[in-house]
C-alpha positions as CSV (number, residue, x, y, z in Angstrom):
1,X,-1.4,2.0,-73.3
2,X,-4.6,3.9,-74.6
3,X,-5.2,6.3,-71.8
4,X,-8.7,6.5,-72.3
5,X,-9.6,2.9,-71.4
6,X,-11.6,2.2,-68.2
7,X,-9.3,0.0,-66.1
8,X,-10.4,-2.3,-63.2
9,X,-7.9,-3.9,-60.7
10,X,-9.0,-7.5,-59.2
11,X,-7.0,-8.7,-56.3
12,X,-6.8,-12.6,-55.5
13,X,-6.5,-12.3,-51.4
14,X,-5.0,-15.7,-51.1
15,X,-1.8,-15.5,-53.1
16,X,1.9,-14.4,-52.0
17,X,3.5,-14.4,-54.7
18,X,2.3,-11.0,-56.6
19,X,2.0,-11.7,-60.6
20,X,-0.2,-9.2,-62.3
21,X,-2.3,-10.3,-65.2
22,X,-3.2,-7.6,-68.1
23,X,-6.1,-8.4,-70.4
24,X,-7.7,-6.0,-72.6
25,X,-11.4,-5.9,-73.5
26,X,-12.4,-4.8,-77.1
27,X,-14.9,-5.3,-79.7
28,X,-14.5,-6.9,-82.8
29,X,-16.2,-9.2,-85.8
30,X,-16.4,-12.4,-83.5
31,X,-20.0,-13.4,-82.7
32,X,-18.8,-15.6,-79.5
33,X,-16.5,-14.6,-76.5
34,X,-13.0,-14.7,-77.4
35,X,-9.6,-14.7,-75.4
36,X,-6.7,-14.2,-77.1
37,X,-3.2,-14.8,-75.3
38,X,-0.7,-13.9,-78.6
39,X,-1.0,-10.6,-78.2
40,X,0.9,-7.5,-77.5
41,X,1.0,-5.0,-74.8
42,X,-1.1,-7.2,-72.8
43,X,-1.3,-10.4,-71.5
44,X,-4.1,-11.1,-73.3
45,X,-7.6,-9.8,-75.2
46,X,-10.9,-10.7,-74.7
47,X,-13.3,-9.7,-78.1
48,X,-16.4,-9.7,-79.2
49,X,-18.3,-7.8,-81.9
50,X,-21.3,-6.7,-79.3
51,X,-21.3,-7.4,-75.5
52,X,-24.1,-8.3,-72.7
53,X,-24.7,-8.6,-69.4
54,X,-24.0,-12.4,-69.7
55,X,-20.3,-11.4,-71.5
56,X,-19.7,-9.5,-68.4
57,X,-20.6,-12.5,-66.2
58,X,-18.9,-14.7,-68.3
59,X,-15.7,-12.4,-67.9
60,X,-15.2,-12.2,-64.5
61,X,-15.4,-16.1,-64.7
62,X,-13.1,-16.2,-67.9
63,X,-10.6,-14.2,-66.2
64,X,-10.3,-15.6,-63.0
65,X,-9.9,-19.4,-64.2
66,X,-7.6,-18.4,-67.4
67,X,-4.6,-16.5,-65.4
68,X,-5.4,-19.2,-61.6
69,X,-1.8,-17.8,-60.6
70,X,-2.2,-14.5,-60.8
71,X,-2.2,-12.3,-57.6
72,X,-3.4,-9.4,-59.4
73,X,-6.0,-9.1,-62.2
74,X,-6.0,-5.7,-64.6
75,X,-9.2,-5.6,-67.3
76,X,-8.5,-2.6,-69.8
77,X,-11.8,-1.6,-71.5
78,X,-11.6,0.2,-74.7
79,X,-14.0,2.9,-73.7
80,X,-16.0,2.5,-76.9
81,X,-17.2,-1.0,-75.5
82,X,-17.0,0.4,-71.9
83,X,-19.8,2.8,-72.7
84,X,-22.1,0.3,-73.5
85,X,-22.8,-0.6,-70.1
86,X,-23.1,1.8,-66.5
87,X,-19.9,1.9,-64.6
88,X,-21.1,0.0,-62.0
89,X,-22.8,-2.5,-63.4
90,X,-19.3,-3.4,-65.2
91,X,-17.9,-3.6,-61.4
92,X,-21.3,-5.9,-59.9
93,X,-21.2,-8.3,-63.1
94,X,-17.4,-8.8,-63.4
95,X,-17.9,-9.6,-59.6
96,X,-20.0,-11.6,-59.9
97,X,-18.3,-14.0,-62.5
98,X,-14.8,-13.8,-60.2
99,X,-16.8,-15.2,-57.1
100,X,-18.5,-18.1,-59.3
101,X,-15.3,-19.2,-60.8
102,X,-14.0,-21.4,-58.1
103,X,-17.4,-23.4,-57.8
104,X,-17.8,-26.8,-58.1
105,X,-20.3,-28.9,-56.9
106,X,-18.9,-31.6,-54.6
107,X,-21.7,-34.6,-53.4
108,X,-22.1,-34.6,-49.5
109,X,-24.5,-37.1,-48.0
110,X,-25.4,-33.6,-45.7
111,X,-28.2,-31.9,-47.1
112,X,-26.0,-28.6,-45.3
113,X,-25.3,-26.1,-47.8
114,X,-21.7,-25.0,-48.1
115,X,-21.6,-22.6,-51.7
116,X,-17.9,-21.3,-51.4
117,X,-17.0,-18.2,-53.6
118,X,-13.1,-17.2,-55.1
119,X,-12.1,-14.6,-53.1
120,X,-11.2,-11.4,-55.0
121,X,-11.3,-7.4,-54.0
122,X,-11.6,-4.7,-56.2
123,X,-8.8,-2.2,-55.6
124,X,-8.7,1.7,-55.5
125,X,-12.6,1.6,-55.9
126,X,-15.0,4.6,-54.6
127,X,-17.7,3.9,-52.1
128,X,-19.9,3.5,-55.1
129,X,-17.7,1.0,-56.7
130,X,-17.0,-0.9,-53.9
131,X,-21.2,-1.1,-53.2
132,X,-21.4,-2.4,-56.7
133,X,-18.9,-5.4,-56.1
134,X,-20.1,-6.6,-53.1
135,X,-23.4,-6.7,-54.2
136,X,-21.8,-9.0,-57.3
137,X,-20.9,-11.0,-54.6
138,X,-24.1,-11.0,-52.7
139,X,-26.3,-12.6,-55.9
140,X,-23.3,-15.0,-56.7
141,X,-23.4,-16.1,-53.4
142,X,-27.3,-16.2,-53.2
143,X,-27.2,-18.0,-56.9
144,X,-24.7,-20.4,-55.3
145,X,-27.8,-21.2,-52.4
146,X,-30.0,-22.2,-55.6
147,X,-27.1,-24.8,-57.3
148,X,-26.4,-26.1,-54.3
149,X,-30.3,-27.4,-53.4
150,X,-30.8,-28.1,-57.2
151,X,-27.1,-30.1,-57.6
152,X,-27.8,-32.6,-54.6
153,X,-29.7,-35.6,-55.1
154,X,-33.4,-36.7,-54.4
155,X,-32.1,-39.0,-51.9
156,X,-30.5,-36.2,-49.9
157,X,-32.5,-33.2,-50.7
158,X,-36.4,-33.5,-50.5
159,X,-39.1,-31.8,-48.4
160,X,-38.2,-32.1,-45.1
161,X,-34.5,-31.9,-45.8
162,X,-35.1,-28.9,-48.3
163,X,-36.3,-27.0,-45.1
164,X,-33.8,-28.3,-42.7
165,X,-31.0,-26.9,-45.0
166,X,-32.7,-23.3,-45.5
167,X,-33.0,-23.1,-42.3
168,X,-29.2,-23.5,-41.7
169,X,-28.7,-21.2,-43.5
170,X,-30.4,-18.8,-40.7
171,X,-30.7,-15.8,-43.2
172,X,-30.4,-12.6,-41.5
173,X,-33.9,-10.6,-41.2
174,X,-35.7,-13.7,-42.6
175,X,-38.5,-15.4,-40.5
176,X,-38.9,-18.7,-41.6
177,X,-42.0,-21.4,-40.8
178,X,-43.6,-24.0,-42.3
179,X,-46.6,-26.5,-42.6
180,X,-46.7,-30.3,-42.9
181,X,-48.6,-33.0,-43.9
182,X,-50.7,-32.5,-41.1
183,X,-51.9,-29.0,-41.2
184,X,-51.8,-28.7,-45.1
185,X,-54.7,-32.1,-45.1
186,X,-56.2,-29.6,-42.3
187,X,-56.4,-26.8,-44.2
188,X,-57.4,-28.6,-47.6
189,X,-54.5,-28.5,-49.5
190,X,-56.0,-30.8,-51.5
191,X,-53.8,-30.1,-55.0
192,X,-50.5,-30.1,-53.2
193,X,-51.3,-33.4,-51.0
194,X,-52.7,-35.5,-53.9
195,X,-49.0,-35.1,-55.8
196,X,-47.7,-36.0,-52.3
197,X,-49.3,-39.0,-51.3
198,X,-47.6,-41.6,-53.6
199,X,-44.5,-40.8,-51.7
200,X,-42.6,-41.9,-48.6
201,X,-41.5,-38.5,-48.0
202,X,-43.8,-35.6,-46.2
203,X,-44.9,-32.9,-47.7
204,X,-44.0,-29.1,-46.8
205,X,-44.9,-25.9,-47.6
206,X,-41.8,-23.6,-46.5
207,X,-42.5,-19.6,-45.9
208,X,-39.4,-17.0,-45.7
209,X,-40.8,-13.8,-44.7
210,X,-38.1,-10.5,-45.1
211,X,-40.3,-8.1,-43.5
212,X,-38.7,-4.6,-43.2
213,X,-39.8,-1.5,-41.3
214,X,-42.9,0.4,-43.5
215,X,-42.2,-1.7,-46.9
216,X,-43.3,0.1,-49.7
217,X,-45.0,-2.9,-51.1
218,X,-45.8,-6.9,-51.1
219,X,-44.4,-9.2,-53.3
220,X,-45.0,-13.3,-52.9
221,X,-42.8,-15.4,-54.9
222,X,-43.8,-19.0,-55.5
223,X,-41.6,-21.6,-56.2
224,X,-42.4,-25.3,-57.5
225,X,-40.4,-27.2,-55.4
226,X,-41.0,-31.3,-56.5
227,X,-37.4,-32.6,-55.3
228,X,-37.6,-35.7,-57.3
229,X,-40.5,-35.9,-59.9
230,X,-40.8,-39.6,-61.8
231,X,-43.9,-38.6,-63.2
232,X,-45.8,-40.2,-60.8
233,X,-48.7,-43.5,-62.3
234,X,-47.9,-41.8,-65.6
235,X,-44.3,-42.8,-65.6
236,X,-41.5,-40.3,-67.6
237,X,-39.2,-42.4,-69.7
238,X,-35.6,-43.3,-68.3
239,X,-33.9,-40.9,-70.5
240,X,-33.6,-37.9,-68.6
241,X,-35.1,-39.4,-65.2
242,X,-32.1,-38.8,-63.3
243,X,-32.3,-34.7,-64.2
244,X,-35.8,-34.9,-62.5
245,X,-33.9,-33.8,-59.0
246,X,-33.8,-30.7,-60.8
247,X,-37.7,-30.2,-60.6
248,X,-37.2,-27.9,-57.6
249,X,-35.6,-24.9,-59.0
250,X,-38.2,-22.6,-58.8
251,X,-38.3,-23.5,-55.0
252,X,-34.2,-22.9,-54.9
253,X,-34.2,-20.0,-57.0
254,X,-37.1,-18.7,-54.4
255,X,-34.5,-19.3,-51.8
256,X,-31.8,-18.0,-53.4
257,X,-33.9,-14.7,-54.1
258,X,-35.0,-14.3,-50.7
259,X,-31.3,-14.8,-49.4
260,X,-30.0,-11.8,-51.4
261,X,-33.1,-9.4,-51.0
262,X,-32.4,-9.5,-47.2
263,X,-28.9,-8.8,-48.0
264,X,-29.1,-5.9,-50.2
265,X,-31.8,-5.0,-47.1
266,X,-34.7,-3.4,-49.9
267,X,-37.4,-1.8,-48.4
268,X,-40.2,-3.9,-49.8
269,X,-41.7,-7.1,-48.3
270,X,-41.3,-10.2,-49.8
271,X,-42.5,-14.0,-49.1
272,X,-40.8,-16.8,-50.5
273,X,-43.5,-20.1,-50.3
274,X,-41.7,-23.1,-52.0
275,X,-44.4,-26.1,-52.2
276,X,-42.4,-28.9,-51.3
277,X,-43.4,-33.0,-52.5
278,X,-41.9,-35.8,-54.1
279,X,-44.1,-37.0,-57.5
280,X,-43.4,-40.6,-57.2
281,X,-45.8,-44.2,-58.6
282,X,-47.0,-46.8,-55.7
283,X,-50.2,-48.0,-54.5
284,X,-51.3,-44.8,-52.8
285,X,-50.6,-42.7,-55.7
286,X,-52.8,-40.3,-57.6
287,X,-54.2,-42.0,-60.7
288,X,-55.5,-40.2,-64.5
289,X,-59.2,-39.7,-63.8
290,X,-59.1,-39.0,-60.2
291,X,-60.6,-35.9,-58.9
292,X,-59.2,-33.7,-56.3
293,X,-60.7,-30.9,-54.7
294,X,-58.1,-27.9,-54.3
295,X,-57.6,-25.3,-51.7
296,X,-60.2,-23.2,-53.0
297,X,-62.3,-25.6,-53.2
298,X,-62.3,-26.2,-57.1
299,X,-63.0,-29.5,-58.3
300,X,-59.8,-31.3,-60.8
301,X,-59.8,-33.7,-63.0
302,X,-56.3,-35.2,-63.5
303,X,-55.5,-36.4,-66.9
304,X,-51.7,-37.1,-66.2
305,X,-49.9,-37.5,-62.7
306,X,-46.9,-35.7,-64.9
307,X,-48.4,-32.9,-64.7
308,X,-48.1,-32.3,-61.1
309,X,-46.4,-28.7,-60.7
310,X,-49.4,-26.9,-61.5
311,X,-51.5,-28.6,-58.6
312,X,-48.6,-27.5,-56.3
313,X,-48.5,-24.2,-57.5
314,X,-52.4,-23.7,-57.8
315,X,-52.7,-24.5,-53.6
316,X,-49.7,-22.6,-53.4
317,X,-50.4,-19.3,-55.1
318,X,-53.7,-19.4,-53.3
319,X,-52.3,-19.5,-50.0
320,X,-50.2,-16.9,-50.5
321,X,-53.1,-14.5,-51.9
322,X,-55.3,-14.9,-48.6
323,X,-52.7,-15.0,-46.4
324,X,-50.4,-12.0,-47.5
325,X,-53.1,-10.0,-49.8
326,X,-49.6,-9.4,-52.0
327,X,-49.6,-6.0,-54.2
328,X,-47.7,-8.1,-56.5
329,X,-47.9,-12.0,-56.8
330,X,-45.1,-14.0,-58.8
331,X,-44.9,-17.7,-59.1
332,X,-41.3,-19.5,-61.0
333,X,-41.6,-23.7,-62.0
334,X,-39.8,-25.7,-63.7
335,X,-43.2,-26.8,-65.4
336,X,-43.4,-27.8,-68.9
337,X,-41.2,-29.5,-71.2
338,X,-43.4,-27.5,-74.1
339,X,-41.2,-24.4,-73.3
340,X,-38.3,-25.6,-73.8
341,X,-39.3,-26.5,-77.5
342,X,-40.7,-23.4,-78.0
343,X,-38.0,-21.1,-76.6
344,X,-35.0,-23.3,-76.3
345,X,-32.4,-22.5,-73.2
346,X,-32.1,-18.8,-74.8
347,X,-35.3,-18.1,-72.9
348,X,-37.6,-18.8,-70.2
349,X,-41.4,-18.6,-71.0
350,X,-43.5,-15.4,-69.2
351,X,-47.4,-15.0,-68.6
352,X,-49.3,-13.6,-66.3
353,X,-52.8,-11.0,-66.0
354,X,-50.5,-7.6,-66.0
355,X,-49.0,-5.8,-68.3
356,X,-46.8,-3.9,-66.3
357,X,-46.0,-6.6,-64.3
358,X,-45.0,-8.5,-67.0
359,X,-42.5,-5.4,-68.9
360,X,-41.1,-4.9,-65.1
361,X,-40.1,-9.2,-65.4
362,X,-39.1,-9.0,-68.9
363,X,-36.5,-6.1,-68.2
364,X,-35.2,-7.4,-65.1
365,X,-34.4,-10.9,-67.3
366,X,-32.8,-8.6,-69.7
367,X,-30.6,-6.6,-67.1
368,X,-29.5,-9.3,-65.5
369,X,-29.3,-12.6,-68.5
370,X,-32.0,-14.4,-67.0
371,X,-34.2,-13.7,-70.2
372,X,-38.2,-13.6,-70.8
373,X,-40.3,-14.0,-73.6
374,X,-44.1,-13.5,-73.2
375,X,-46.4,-16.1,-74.4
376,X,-50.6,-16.5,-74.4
377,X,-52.9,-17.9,-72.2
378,X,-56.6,-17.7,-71.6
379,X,-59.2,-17.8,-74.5
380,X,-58.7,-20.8,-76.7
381,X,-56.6,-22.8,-73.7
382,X,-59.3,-22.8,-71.8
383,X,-60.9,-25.6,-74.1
384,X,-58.3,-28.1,-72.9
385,X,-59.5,-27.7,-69.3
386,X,-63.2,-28.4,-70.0
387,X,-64.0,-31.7,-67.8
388,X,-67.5,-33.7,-68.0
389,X,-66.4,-34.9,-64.4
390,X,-65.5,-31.6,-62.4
391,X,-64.8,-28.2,-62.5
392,X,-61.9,-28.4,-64.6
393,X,-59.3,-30.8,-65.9
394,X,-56.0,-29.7,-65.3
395,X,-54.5,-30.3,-68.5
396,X,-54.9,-32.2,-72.0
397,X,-53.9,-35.2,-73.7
398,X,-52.7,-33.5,-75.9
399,X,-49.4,-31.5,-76.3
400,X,-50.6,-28.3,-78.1
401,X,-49.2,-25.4,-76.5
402,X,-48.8,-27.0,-73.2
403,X,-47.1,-24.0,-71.3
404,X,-49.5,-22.2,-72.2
405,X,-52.4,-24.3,-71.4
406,X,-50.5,-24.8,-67.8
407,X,-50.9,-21.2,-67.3
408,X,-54.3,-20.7,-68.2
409,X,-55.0,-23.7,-65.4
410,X,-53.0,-21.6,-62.9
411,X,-54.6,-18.5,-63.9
412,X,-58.2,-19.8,-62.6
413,X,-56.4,-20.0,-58.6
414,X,-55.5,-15.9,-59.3
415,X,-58.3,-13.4,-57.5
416,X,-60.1,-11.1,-60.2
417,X,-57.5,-8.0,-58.7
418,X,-54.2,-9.7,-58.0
419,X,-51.3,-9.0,-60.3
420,X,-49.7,-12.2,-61.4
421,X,-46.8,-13.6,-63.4
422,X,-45.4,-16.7,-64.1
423,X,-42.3,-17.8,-65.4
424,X,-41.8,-21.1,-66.4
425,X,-38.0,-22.0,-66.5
426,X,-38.1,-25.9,-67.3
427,X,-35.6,-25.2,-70.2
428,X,-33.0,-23.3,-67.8
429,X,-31.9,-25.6,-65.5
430,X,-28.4,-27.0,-67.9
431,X,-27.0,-23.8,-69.6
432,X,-23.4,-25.4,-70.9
433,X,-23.1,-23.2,-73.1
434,X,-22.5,-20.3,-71.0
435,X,-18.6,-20.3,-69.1
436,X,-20.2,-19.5,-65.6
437,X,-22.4,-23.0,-65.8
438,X,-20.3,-25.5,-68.1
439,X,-20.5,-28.0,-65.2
440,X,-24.1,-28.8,-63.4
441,X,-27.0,-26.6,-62.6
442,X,-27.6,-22.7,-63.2
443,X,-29.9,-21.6,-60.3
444,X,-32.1,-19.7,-63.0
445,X,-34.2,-17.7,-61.3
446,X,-32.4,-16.3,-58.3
447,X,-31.0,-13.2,-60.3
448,X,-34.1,-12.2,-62.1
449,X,-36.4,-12.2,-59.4
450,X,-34.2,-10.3,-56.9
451,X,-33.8,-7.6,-60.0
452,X,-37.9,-7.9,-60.7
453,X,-38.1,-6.8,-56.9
454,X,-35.9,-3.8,-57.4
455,X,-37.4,-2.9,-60.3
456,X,-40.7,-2.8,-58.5
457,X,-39.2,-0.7,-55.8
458,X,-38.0,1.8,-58.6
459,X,-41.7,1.8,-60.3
460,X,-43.7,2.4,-56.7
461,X,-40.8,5.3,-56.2
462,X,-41.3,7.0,-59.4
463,X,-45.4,6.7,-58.6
């Protein structure tokens, strides 16, 4: 055995019987992730001509539900392909694909969250190592928050339910409140409300608050949080319909953010708002060519009731500015289907007002597989929200850049000063393709917006 390889030791702490798999890691021509069993030396080889940060994830999960009997689980690294990542974030992402790979989503009529994680250790490991694993563990566990809201049905998670299983959860250092039907029509949600009142189901606007001694900054992250959307008077087509439970990731992904930033205790604050409706057609509904008047007291046009996330996230991201005055403001919706054509599920779509703001997003997607690519807004979008009938329409008929368009709409609820991105992840909800989420939903969002928060810490350290 090449003495040169970087070798990691995985133990299974259930297991009596002790069988020790061997698999070693090595590049070569294969474009996808390859295991190999007929090989000698070891019990097996992983390949692959170049590696990412989703290889690693994939790994860890590969691993773990390849040798299930194992006790013991040793991952040689040629050290050409070792070098090609830091030490430890070899040890957080392998440990992060071992804790996913006993997941599966199992209906409960509870809305109670219940995410359970393999159980693995990483043996003879330094204090730095074994910081590194657990906080693999920490984001899988937080990620598993995310599936587990997204994964349950519109009949057992929605508003009220939503916030009943956060709070459960009772996150440590996390302050958790929330307004209803009653106070938001008192305060003038009027954007948020309008997409709620076709519904059954109250309303919500859930805040999680980590606030640590002398943070070094603010950030808000908004979350679009529409637990079942049918489109409302302007009806989706079946196909699909019954994926539209999925319509509150940004909200879970929020959640699941907020779970691991108060784990990994970062000195920054950070609010988590998720705006919380069902989009649903009856009598009381909100109809094309009705006009609302939004939080700030901007006049809407509505040209289609399908295109309710951005009247969420518009009351939403306007709240959170004169509430929390945030140094950094971030807002995450599964909003437009006109991403997904554009980018497909090998990224999620990225505007915003700053620069840096959007580089720090786009490299914490990158370290952590939860990918960006930045798109326009403003300029000729704005055409599409010119309205005869009030001070803007909130959309177009028509589908020309549409996430694009969404964001230019969003962009007129940002003050003059705030910094503000937002990701729009309606692609990234299914990712079969990847071994970590063959079966059921991803949680997009969790991991890149805990990383764009440490990133932030990193920038405000090095200023």
């Amino acid at each position: 055995m090449n003495s040169s390889l970087l070798t990691l030791t995985f133990a299974r702490t259930q297991h009596c019987d002790q069988l020790t798999r061997t698999i070693y890691l090595t590049s070569r021509n294969n474009k996808q992730l390859t295991l190999n069993q007929d090989v000698s030396d070891f019990n097996a080889e992983i390949s692959k001509a170049t590696f990412t940060v989703a290889d690693i994830q994939d790994i860890g999960y590969l691993i773990a539900t390849t040798f299930t009997q194992a006790t013991t689980l040793q991952l040689c690294i040629d050290d050409t392909v070792a070098g090609q990542f830091n030490h430890q974030d070899w040890i957080k992402w392998l440990s992060f694909g071992l804790a996913l790979s006993t997941y599966r989503y199992h209906h409960s009529n509870s809305p109670m969250l219940a995410p359970i994680m393999a159980d693995f250790t990483l043996l003879n490991a330094t204090i730095d190592d074994k910081s590194a694993f657990e906080n693999g563990r920490i984001l899988a566990q937080s990620q598993l928050i995310a599936r587990e809201l997204i994964n349950k049905p519109g009949n057992v998670i929605y508003p009220q339910s939503f916030v009943e299983a956060v709070e459960a959860l009772a996150i440590n250092n996390i302050e958790l409140s929330y307004l209803d039907d009653a106070m938001m029509l008192e305060q003038g949600f009027g954007g948020l409300m309008s997409i709620a009142q076709g519904s059954d189901r109250e309303a919500r606007l859930l805040c999680l608050d980590y606030h640590p001694q002398n943070p070094q900054l603010t950030v808000a992250l908004v979350g679009k949080g529409v637990t079942f959307d049918s489109g409302g008077i302007s009806i989706k087509q079946p196909r699909y319909m019954s994926t539209m439970k999925v319509d509150m990731g940004g909200a879970a992904a929020v959640v699941g953010a907020l779970n691991a930033i108060a784990q990994l205790q970062l000195p920054i604050r950070v609010i988590g708002l998720c705006g919380l409706v069902e989009n649903m057609p009856s009598g009381t509904a909100i109809k094309p060519g009705d006009v609302v008047t939004m939080l700030n007291k901007t006049s809407v046009e509505i040209i289609s009731t399908d295109a309710e996330g951005r009247m969420v996230l518009a009351d939403v991201l306007h709240y959170a500015q004169q509430q929390y005055q945030p140094d950094y403001l971030v807002d995450i919706a599964t909003l437009t289907g006109g991403t997904g054509i554009a980018l497909g599920k090998a990224f999620a779509s990225l505007m915003g007002n700053s620069d840096d703001l959007i580089a720090h997003a786009k490299a914490a997607g990158q370290a952590c597989s939860e990918p960006l690519w930045p798109m326009p807004s403003g300029d000729m979008f704005s055409t599409a929200l010119d309205s005869d009938f009030a001070d803007l329409r909130h959309g177009s008929e028509e589908p020309d850049g549409s996430p694009c368009v969404a964001a230019t709409f969003l962009s007129h609820f940002i003050e003059p000063n705030q910094k503000w991105i937002h990701i729009d992840s309606a692609a990234m909800s299914f990712m079969t393709h990847r071994q970590i989420y063959a079966k059921a939903t991803t949680g997009y969002g969790t991991l890149l917006l805990t990383e764009l928060c440490q990133q932030l810490i990193l920038q405000d350290q090095l200023h």
